[in-house]
C-alpha positions as CSV (number, residue, x, y, z in Angstrom):
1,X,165.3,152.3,124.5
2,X,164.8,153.0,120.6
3,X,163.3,150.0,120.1
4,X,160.7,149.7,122.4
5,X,157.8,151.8,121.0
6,X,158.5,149.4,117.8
7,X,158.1,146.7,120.1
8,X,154.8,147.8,121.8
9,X,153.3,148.3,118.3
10,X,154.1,145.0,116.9
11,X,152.8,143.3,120.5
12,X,149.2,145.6,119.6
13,X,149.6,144.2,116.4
14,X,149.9,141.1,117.2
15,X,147.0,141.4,119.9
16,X,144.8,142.8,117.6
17,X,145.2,139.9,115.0
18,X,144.8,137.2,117.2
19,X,141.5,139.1,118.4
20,X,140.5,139.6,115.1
21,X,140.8,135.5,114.4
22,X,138.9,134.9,117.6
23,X,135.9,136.8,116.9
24,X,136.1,135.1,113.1
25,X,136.4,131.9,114.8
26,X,133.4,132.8,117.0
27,X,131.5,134.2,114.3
28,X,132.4,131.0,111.8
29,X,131.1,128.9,114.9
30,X,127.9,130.8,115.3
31,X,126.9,130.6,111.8
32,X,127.4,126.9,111.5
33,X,125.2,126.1,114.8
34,X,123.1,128.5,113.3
35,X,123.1,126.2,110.1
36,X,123.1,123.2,112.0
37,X,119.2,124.4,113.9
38,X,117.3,125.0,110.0
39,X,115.1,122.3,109.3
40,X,113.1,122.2,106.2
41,X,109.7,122.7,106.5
42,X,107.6,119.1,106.2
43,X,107.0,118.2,103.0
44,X,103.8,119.3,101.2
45,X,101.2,116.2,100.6
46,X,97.8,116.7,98.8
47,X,95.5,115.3,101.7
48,X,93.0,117.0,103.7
49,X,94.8,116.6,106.8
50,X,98.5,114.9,108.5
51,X,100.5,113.9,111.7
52,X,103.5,112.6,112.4
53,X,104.4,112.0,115.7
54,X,107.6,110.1,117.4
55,X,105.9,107.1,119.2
56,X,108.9,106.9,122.1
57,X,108.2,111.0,123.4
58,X,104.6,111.7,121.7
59,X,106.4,115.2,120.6
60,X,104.6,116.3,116.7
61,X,106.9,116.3,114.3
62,X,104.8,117.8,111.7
63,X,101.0,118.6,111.2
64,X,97.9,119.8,109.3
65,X,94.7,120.1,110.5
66,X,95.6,117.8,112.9
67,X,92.5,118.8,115.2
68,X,90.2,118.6,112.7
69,X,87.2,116.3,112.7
70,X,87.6,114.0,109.4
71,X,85.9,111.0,108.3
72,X,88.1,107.8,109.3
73,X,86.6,105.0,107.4
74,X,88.2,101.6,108.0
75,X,90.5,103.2,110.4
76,X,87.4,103.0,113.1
77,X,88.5,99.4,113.1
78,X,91.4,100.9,115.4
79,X,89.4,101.6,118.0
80,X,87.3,98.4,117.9
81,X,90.6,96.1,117.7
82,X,91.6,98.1,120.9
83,X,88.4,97.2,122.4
84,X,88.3,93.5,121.9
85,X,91.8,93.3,122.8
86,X,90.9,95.0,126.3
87,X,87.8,92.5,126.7
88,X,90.8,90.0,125.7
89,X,92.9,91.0,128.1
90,X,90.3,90.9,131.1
91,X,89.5,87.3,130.2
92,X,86.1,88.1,129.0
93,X,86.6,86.4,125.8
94,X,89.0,84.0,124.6
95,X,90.9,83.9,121.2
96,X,89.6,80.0,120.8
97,X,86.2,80.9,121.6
98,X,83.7,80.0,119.0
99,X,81.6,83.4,117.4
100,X,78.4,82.6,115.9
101,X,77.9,84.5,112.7
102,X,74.8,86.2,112.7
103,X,72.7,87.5,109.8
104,X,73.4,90.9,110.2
105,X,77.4,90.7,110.7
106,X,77.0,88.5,107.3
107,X,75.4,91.3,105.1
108,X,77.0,93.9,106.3
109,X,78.6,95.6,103.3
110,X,81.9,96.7,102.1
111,X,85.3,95.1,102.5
112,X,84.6,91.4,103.8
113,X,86.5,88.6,105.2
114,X,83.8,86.2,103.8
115,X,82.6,84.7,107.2
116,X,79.0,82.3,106.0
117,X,75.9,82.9,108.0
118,X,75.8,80.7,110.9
119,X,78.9,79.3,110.7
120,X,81.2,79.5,113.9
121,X,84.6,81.3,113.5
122,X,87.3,81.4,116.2
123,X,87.4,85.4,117.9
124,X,91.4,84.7,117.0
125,X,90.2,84.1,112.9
126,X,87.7,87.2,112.8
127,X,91.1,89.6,114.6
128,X,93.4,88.7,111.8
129,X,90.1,89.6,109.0
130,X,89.3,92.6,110.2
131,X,93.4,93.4,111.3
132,X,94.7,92.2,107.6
133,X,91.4,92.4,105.1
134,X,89.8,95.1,106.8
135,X,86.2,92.9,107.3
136,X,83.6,94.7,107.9
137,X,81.5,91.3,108.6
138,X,84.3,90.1,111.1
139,X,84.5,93.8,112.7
140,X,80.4,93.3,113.0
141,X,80.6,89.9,114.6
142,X,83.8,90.7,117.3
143,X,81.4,93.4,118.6
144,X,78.5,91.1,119.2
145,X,80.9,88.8,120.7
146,X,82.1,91.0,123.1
147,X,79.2,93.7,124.0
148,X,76.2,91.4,122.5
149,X,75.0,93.9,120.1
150,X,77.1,96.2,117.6
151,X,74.9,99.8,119.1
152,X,76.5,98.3,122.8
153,X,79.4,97.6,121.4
154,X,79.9,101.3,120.3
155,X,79.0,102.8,123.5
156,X,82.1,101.1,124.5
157,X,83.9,102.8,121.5
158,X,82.9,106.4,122.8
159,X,84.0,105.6,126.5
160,X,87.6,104.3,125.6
161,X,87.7,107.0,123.2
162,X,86.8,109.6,126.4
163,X,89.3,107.9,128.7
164,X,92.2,108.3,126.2
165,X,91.4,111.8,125.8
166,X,90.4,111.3,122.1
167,X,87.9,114.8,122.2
168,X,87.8,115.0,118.3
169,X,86.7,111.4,118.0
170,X,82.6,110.0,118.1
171,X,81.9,106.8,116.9
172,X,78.6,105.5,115.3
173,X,79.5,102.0,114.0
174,X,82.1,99.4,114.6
175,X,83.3,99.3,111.1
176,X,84.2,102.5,109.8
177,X,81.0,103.0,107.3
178,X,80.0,106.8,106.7
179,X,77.9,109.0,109.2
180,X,78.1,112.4,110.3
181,X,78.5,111.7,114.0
182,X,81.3,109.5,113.1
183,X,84.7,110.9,112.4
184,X,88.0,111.4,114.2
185,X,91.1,113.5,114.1
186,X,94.5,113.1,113.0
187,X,95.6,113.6,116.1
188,X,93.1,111.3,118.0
189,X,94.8,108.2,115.4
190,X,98.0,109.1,116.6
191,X,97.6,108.4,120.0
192,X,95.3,105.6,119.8
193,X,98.0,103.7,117.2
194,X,100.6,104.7,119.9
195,X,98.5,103.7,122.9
196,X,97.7,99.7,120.7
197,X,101.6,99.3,120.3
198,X,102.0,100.0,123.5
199,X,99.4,98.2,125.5
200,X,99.1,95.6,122.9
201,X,102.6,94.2,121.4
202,X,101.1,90.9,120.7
203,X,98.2,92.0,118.2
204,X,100.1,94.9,117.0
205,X,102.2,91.9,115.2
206,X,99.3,91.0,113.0
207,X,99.1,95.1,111.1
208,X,102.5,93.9,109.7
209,X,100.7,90.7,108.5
210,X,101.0,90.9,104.5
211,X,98.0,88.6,103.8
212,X,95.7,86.2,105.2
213,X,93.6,83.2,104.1
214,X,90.4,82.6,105.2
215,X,87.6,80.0,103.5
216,X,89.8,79.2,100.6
217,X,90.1,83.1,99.9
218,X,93.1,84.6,100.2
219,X,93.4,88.4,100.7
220,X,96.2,91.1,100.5
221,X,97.1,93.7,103.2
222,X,95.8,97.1,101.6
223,X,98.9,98.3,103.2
224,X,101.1,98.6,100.2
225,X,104.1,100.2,102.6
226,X,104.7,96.5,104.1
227,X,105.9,95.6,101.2
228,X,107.9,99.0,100.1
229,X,109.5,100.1,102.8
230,X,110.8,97.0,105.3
231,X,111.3,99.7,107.9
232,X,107.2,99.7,108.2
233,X,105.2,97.7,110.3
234,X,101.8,98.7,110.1
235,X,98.5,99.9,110.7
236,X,95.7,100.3,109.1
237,X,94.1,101.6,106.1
238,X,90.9,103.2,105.2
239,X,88.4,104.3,102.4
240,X,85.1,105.4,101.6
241,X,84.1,107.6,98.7
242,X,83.4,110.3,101.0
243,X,86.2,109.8,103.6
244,X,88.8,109.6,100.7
245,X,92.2,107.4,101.1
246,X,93.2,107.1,104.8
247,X,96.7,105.1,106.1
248,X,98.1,105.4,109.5
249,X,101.4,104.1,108.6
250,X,104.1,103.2,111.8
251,X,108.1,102.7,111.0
252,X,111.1,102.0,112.8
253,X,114.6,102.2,111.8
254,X,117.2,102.2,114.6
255,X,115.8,102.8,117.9
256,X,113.4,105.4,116.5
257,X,110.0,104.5,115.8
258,X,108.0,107.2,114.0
259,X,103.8,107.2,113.6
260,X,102.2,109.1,110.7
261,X,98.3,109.6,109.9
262,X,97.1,111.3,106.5
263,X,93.4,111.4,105.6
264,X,91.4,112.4,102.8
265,X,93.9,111.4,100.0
266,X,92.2,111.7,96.1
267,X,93.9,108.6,95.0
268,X,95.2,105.4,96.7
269,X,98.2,106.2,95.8
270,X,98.6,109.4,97.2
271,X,98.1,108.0,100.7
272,X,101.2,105.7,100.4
273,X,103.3,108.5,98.5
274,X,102.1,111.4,101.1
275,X,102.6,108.7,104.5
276,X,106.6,107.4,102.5
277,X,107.1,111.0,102.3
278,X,106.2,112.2,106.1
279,X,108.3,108.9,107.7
280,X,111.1,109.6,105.5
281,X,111.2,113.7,106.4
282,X,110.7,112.5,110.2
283,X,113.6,109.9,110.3
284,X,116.4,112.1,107.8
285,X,115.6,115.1,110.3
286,X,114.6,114.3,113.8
287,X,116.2,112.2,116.5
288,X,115.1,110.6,119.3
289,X,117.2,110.4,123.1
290,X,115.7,109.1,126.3
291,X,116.4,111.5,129.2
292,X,115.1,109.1,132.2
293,X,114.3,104.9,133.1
294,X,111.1,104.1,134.1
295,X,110.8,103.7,137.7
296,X,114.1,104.9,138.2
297,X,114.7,108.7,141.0
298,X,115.1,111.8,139.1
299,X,114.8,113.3,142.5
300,X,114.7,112.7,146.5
301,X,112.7,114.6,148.4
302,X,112.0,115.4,152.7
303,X,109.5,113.0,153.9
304,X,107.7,114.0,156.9
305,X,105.8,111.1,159.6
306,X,106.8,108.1,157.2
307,X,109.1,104.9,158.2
308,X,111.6,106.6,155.8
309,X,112.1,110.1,155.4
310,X,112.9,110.5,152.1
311,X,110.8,109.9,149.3
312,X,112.4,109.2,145.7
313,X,110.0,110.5,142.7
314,X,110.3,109.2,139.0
315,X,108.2,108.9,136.2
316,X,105.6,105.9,135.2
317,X,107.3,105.3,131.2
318,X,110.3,106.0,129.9
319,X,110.7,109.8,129.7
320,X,111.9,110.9,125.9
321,X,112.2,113.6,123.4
322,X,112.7,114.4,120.0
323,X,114.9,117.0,118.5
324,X,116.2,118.1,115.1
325,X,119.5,115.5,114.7
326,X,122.7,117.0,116.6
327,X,121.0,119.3,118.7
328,X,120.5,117.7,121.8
329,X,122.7,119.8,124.0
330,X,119.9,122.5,123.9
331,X,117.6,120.1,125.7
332,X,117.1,121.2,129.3
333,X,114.9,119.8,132.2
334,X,113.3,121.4,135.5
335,X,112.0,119.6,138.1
336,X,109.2,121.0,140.5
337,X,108.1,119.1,144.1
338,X,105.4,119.9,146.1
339,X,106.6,121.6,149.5
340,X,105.8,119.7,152.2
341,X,104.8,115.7,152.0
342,X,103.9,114.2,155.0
343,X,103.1,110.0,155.2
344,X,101.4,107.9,154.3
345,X,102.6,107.6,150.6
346,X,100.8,105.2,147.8
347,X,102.9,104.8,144.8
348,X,101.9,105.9,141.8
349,X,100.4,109.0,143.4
350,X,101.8,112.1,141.2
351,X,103.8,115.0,143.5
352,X,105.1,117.4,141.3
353,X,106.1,117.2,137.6
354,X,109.1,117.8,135.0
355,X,109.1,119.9,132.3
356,X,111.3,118.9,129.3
357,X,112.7,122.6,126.9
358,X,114.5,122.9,123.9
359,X,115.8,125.7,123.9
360,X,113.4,128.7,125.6
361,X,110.7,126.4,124.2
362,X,108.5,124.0,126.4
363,X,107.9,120.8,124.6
364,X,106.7,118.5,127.7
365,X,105.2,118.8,131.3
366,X,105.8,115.0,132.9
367,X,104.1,114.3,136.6
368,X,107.2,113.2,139.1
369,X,105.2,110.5,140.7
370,X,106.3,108.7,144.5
371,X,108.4,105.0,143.4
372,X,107.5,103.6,146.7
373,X,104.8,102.9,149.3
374,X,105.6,104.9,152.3
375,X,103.7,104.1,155.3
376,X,103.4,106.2,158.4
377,X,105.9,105.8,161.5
378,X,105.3,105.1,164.9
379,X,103.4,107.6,167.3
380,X,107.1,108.9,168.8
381,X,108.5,110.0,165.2
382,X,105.3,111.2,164.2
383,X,105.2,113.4,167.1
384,X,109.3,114.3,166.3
385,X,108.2,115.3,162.8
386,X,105.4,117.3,163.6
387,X,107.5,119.4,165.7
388,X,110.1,119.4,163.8
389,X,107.6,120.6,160.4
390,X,106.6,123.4,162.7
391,X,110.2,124.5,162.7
392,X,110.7,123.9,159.7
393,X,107.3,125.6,158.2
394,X,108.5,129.0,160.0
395,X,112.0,129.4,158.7
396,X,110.7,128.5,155.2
């Protein structure tokens, strides 16, 4: 009996050390997750304005003035390569097809590919000019090719540019030469790189083209990156004395590919330094993980009147998203269906959506569209159903 309140103490004593190491252990845990979430802010480039987006999710890693209207220059040529690669595509021309040189693609100033008036140049010849020497003749001549005139030609700018959702972007010209009315946004040349690598692998090829040769002239890629950095595969650059230096660099290394836009650069150089500096920041400090397959079910739903009677939603792409490296576990997903779908069902057709957090922060809202076709069923199970919705609609 003497020795048990000895005992008891050394047991609290014991108990009271052992809590003591937990909550050190906790504490010592908590402070290195709370290291583990800094990331250094982007780092600071003299241009008038930046992006850098992750091509795979379309989530900014980093931004200035990303909204605001800026002078592209060359970079224009973007939007007309996207063009001609969709008149391309359609079969309204041809990459063999002969292009007449007219007099006015021929003096049309600036950077040239060095086309000769009249002579006839293959639509696949005047791509890789204006993709690799920036041409503003070639540029000139694709849009007569395609729309007949280069003022036609840039009406079809401006309606791409609305269908992509491009609202900081107006176009005046096909090359890139200086107007007021003709500028775009950082932002605006992220997505429309994104959407060319996308829609277009095969011509995206030819940004990562280091030189080309046309009429016994033999030009450089102003793309000094490509031969830097082998992790770089493109775009474009651009440059007028009032637009500054322009590059819309694109890199990937691993399974990450990372797009960067910086305009309005002092000196050539600073475009390449400023554009090396966002990619590297982007890939030492951001990963990318894919959450869901294309055309694969994220969720089933209750199909009313149709053959089947569930339907399985997905999404169209590849659902991603980009965190700071090693903190995926705080990425979270909720998925939202509309109540009540009755048959017939087109796929394709968007009913509900998923929203992608990190955290308590939204990064992404994703529509849940219908995988298949789901035609209606016979008069008996529609009749079944619709009892069975009314039912169903008054206990719910």
């Amino acid at each position: 009996m003497s020795y048990s309140t000895p005992f008891r103490l050394l047991n609290l004593l014991a108990v009271l050390i052992l809590a003591w190491l937990a909550l050190s252990g906790t504490s010592v845990r908590a402070q290195t997750q709370a290291e583990a979430q800094v990331i250094p802010p982007p780092p600071q480039v003299p241009v008038r304005g930046y992006i850098l987006v992750d091509y795979q999710s379309g989530n900014i890693l980093a931004e200035l003035k990303s909204n605001e209207r800026m002078e592209p220059a060359s970079i224009t040529k973007l939007m007309t390569g996207y063009v001609v690669y969709k008149a391309l595509k359609s079969g309204k021309i041809h990459l063999n097809d002969p292009v007449t040189i007219s007099e006015r693609a021929w003096r049309t100033g600036g950077s040239r590919m060095f086309v000769e008036l009249g002579s006839q140049v293959p639509v696949d010849d005047l791509i890789t000019g204006m993709v690799v020497q920036s041409g503003n003749d070639a540029t000139v001549a694709l849009a007569e090719q395609v729309a007949g005139s280069e003022e036609t030609f840039v009406q079809l700018m401006n309606q791409e540019a609305e269908r992509l959702g491009l609202t900081n972007s107006h176009f005046v010209n096909a090359s890139g030469m200086p107007d007021p009315n003709h500028y775009m946004s950082a932002r605006d040349i992220a997505v429309l790189a994104r959407v060319i690598i996308q829609e277009f692998p095969e011509y995206y090829a030819r940004y990562s083209m280091r030189s080309f040769k046309y009429n016994n002239i033999e030009q450089q890629n102003r793309n000094r990156l490509l031969l830097t950095d082998a992790s770089v595969d493109g775009v474009k650059t651009g440059h007028t004395e009032s637009a500054g230096y322009c590059l819309v660099s694109s890199a990937k290394r691993n399974d990450t590919r990372l797009i960067g836009v910086v305009l309005g650069a002092q000196k050539e150089r600073e475009r390449f330094q400023a554009s090396q500096a966002l990619l590297n920041y982007g890939f030492s400090f951001f990963e990318s993980h894919k959450l869901y397959d294309a055309d694969t079910p994220i969720v089933t739903t209750r199909l009313w009147k149709g053959e089947e009677s569930e339907l399985p939603l997905g999404v169209i792409q590849g659902l991603y998203v980009t965190v700071p490296k090693g903190q995926a576990a705080q990425v979270s997903t909720v998925t939202s269906v509309q109540p009540t779908l009755v048959a017939p069902i087109q796929k394709g057709r968007p009913f509900g959506e998923i929203v992608v957090r990190f955290g308590e922060q939204e990064i992404s809202k994703t529509p849940l569209v219908a995988l298949k076709d789901v035609p209606e069923s016979g008069w008996f199970g529609r009749i079944l159903d619709s009892i069975l919705l009314f039912f169903y609609s008054l206990f719910n």
